[in-house]
Backbone as CSV, one residue per row, in Angstrom:
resi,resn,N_x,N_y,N_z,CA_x,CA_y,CA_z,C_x,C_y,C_z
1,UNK,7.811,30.317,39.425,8.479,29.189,38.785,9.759,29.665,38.105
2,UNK,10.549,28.748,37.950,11.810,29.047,37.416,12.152,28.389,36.128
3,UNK,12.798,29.371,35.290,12.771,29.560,33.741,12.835,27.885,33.192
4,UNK,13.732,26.849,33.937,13.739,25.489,33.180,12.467,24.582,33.753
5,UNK,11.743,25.131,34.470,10.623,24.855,35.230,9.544,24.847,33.529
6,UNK,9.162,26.361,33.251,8.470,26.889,32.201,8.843,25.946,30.116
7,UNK,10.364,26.174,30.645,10.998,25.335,29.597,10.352,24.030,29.557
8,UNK,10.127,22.940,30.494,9.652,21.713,30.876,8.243,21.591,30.372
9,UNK,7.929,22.477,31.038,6.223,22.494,30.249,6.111,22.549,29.242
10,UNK,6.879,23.553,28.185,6.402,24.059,27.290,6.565,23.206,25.991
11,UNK,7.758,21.821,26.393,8.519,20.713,25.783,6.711,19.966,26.170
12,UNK,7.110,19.562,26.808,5.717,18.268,27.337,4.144,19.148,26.710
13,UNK,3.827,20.221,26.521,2.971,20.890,26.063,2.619,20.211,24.617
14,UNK,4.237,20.609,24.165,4.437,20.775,22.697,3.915,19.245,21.714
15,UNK,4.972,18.692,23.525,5.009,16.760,22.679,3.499,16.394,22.946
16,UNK,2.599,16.813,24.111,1.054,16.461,23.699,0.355,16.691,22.543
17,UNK,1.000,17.781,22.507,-0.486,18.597,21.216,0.462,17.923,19.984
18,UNK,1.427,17.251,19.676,1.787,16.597,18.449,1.142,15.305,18.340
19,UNK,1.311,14.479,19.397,0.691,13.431,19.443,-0.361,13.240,19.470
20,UNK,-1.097,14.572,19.850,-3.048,14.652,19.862,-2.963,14.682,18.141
21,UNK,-2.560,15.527,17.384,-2.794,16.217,15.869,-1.840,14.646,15.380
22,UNK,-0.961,14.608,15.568,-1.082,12.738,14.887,-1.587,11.736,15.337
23,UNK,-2.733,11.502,16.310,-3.349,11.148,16.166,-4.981,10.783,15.599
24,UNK,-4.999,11.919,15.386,-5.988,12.534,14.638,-5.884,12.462,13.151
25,UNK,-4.803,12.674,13.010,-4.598,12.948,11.090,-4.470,11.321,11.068
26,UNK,-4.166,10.563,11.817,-4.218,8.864,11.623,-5.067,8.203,11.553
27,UNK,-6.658,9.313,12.129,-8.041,8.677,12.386,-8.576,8.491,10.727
28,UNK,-7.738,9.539,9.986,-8.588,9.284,8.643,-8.334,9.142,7.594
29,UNK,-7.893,7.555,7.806,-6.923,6.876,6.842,-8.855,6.077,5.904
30,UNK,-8.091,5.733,4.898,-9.689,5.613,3.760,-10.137,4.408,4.125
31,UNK,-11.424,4.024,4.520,-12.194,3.362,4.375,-11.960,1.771,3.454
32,UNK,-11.593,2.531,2.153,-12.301,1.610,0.928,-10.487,1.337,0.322
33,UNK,-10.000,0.541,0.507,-9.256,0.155,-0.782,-9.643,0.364,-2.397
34,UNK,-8.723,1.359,-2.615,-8.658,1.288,-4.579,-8.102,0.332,-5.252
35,UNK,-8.484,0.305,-6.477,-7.228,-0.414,-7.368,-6.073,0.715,-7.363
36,UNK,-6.124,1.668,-7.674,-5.127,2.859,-6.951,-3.993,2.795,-6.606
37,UNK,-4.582,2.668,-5.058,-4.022,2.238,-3.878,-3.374,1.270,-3.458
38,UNK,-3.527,-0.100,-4.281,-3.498,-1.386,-3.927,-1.749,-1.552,-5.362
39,UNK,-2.477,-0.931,-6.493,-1.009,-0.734,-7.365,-0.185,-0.239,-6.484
40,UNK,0.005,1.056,-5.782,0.930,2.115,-5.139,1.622,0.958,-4.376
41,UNK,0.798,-0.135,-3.924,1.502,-1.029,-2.839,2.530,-1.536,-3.460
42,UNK,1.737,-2.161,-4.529,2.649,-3.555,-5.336,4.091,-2.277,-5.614
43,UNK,3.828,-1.526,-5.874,4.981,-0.477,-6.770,6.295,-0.451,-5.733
44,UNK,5.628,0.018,-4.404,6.507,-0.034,-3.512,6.776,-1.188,-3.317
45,UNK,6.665,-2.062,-3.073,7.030,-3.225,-2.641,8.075,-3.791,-3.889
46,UNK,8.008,-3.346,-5.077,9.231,-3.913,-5.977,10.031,-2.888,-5.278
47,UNK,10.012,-1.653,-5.324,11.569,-0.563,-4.454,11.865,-1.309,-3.361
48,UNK,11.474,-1.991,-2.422,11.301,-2.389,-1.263,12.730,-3.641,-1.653
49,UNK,12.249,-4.263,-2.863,12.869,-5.776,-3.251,14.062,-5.007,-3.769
50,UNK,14.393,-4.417,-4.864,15.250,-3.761,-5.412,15.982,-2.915,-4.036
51,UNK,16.210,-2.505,-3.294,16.663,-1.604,-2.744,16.900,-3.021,-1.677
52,UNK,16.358,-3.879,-0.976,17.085,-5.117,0.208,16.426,-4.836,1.180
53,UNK,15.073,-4.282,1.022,14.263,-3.992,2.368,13.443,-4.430,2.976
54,UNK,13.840,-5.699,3.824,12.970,-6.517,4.381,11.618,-5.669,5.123
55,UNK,12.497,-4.536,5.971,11.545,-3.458,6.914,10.176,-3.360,5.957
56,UNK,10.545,-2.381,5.422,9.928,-1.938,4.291,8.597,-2.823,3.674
57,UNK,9.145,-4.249,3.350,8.333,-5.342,3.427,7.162,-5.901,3.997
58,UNK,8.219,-6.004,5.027,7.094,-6.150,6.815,6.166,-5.613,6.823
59,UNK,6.811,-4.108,6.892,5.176,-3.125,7.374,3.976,-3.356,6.634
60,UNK,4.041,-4.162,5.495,2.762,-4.511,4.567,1.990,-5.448,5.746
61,UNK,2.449,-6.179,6.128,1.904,-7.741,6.754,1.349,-7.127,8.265
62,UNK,0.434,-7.613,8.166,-0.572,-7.158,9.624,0.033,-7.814,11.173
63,UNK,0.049,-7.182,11.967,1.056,-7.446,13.596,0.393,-8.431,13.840
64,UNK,0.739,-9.837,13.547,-0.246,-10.677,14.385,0.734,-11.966,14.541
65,UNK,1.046,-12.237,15.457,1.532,-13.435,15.521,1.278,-14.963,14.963
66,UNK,-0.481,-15.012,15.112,-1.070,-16.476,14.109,-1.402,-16.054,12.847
67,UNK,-0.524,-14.891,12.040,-0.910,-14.849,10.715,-0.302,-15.942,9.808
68,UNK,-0.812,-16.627,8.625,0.143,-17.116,8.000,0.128,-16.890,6.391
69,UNK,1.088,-16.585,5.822,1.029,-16.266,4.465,2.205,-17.460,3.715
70,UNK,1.154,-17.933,3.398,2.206,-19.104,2.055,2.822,-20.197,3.596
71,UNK,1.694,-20.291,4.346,2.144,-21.339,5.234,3.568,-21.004,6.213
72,UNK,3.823,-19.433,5.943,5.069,-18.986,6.742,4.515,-17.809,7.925
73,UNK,4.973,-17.871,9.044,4.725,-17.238,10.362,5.898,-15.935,9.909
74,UNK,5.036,-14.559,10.337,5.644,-12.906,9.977,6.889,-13.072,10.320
75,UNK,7.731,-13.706,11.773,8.808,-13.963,11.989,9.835,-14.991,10.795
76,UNK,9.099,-15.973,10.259,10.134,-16.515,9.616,9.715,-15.854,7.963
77,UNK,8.909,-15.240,7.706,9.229,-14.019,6.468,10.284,-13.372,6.713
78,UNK,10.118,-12.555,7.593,11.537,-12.039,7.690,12.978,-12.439,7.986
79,UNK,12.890,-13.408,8.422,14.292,-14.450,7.985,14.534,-14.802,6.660
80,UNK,13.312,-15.582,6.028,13.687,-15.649,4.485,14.016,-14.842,3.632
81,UNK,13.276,-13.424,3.688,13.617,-12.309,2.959,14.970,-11.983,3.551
82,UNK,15.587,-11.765,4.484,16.967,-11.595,4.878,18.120,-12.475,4.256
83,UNK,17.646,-14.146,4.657,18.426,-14.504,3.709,18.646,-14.073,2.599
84,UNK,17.697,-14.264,1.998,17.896,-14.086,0.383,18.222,-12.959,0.031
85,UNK,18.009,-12.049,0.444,18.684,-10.711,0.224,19.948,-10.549,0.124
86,UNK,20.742,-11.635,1.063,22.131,-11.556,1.498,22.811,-12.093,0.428
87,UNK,22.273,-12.949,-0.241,22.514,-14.418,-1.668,22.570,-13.585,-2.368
88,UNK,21.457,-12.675,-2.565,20.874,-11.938,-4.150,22.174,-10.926,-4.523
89,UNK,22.560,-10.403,-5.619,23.810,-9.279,-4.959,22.513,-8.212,-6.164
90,UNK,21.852,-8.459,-6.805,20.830,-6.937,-7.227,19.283,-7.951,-7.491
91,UNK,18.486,-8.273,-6.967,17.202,-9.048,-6.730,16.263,-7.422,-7.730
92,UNK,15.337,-8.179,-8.379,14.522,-6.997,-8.931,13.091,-8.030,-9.091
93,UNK,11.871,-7.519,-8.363,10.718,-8.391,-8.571,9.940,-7.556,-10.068
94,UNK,9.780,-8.511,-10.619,8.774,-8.105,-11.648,7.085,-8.551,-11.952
95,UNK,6.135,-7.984,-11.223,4.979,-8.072,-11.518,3.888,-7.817,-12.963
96,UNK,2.854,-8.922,-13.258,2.343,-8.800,-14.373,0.626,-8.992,-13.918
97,UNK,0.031,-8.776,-14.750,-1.299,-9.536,-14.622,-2.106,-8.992,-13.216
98,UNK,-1.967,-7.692,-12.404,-2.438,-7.591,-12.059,-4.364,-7.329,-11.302
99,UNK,-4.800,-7.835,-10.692,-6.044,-8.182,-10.819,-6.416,-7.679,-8.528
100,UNK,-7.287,-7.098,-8.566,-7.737,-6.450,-7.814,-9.463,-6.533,-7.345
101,UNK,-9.848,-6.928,-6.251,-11.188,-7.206,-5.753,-11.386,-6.156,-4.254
102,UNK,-12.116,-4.782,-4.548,-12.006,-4.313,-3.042,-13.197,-4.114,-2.362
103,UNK,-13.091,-4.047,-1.236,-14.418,-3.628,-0.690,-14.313,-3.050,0.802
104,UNK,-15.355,-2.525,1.743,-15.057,-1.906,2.364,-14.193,-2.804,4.291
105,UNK,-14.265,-3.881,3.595,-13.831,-4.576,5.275,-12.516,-5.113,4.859
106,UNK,-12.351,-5.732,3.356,-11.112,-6.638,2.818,-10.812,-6.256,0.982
107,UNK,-9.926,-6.917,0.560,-9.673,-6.820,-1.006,-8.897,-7.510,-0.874
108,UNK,-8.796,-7.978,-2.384,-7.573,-9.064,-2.636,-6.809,-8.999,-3.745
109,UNK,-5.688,-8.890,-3.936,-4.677,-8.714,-4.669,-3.966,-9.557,-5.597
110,UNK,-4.071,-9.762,-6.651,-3.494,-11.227,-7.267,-2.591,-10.241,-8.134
111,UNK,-1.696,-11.236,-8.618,-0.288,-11.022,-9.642,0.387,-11.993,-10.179
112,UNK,1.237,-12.001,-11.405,2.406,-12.794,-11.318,3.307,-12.224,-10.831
113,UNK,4.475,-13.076,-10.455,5.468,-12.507,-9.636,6.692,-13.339,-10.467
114,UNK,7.794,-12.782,-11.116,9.055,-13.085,-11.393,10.263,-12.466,-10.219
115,UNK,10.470,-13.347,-9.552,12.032,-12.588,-9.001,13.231,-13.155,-9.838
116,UNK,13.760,-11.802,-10.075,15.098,-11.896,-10.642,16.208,-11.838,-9.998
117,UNK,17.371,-12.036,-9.908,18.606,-12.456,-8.935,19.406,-11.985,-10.472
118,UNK,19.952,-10.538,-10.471,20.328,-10.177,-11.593,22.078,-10.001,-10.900
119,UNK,22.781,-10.776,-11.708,24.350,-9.946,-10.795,25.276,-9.439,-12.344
120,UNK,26.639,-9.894,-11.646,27.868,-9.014,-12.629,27.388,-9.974,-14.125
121,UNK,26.926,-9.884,-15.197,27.130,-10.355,-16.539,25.807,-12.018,-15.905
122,UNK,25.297,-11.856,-15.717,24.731,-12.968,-15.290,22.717,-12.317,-14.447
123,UNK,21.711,-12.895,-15.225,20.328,-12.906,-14.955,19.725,-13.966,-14.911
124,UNK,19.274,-14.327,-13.798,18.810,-15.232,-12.584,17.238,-15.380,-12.844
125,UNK,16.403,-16.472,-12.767,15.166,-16.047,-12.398,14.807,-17.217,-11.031
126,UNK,14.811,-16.474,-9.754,15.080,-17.038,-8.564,13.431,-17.516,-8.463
127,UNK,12.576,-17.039,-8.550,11.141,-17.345,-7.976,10.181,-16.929,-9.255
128,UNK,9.205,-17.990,-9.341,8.411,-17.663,-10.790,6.768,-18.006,-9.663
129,UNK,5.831,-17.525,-9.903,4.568,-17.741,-9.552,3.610,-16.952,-9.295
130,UNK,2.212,-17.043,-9.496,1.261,-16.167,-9.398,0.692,-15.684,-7.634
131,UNK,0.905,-14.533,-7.120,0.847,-14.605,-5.554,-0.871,-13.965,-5.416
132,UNK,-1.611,-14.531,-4.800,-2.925,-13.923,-4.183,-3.059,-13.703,-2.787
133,UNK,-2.906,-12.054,-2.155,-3.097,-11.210,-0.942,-4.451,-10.980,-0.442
134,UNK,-4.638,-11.338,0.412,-5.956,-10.387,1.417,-5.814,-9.681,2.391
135,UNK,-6.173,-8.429,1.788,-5.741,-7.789,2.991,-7.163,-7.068,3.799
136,UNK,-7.075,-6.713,5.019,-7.725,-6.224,5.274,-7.159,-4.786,6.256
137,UNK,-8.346,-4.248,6.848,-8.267,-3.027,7.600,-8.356,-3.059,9.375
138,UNK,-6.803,-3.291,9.633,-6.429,-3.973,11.089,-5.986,-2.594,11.797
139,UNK,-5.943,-2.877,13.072,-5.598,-2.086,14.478,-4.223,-2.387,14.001
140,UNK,-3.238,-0.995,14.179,-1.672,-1.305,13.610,-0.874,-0.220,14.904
141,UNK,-0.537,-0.954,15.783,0.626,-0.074,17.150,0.923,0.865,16.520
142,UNK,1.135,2.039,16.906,2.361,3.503,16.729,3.025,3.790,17.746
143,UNK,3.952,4.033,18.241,4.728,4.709,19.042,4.656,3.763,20.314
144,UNK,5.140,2.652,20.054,5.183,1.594,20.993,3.854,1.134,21.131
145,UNK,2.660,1.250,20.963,1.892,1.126,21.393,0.849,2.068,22.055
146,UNK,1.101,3.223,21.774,0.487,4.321,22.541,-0.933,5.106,22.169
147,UNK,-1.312,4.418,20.442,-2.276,4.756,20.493,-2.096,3.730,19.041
148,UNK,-3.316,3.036,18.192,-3.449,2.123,17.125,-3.997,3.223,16.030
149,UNK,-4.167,2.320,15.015,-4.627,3.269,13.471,-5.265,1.633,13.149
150,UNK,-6.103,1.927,12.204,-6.767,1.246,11.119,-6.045,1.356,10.015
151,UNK,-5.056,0.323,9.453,-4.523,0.261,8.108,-4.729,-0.876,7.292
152,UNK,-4.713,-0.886,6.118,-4.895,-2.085,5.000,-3.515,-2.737,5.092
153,UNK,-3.423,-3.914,5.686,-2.255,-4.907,5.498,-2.725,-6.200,5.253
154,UNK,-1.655,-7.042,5.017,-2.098,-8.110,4.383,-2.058,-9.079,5.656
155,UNK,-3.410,-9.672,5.749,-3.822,-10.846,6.155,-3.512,-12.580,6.213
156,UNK,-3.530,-12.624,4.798,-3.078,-13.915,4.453,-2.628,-13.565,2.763
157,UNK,-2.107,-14.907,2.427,-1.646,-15.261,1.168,-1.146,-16.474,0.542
158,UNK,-1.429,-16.823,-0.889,-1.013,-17.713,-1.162,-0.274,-17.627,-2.405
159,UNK,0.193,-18.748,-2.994,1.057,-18.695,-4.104,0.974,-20.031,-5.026
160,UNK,1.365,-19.923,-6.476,1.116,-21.099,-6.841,2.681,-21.660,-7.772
161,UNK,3.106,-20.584,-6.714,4.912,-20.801,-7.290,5.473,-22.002,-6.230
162,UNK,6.957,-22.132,-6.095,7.128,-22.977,-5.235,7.040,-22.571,-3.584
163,UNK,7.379,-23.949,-2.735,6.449,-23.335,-1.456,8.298,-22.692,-0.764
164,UNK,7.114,-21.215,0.127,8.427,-21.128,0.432,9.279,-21.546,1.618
165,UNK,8.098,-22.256,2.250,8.762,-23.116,3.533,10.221,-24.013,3.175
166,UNK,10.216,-24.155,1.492,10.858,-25.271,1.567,12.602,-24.122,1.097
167,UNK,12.391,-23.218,1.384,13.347,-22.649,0.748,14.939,-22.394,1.780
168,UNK,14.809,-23.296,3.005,15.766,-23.003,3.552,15.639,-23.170,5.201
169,UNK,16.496,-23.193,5.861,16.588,-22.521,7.129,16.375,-21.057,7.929
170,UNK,15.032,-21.259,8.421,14.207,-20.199,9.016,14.331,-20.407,10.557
């Protein structure tokens, strides 16, 4: 065989045995939702708001096309959060009252939720209401599709702030 022959293998070797060992280190993601765990979310998810990161966002919400949270389809979340991101010129969510139910198939997440719409000499309070999450432990694509994981994302949700269907063109 000839040297870019050996080279070829040793690339395709390399890229198996990565994708075997991440798939593996993906098999043993936890069981059980913490209260912990479930803070770490909410935490990120204000950086997520503060920083304009719809992405970031998303990846909370489980791949499903008939999901609906607050009566909105994953596709038009992410339109709304885009909009508004674009409006907001420094958005900062502020959570209170957190309250936490877990167990080993689902948990649920409650909060208040203040969004702020903070700009030059001027503080906004864009969205006021208490939000309740369920999430559970779903089959989540990697690498196009090439192999799934079990992760805690959110399922459904509701809110007892205003609705956000009504917030615009989606």
């Amino acid at each position: 065989m000839r040297k870019s022959s050996w080279i070829v293998l040793g690339v395709c070797a390399a890229l198996i045995l990565s994708l075997a060992t991440a798939y593996f280190l993906s098999r043993t993601s936890p069981d059980t939702l913490t209260q912990q765990q479930a803070e770490s979310i909410v935490k990120e998810m204000q950086v997520a708001v503060r920083h304009k990161n719809v992405d970031a966002l998303m990846a909370y919400i489980a791949p499903s096309e008939d999901l609906r949270i607050a009566n909105l389809r994953p596709d038009q979340i992410r339109v709304l959060l885009a909009h508004a991101f674009q409006a907001m010129p420094d958005p900062r969510a502020e959570v209170s009252n957190l309250t936490f139910t877990g167990g080993l198939k689902d948990a649920t997440l409650g909060f208040d939720l203040v969004v702020h719409n903070d700009g030059p000499s001027q503080t906004a309070v864009d969205y006021t209401g208490h939000i309740t999450l369920q999430l559970q432990r779903v089959p989540v694509p990697h690498l196009m599709g090439l192999y799934n994981t079990r992760e805690w994302r959110i399922v459904s949700g509701s809110t007892t702030g205003p609705d956000p269907s009504t917030f615009g063109d989606y």
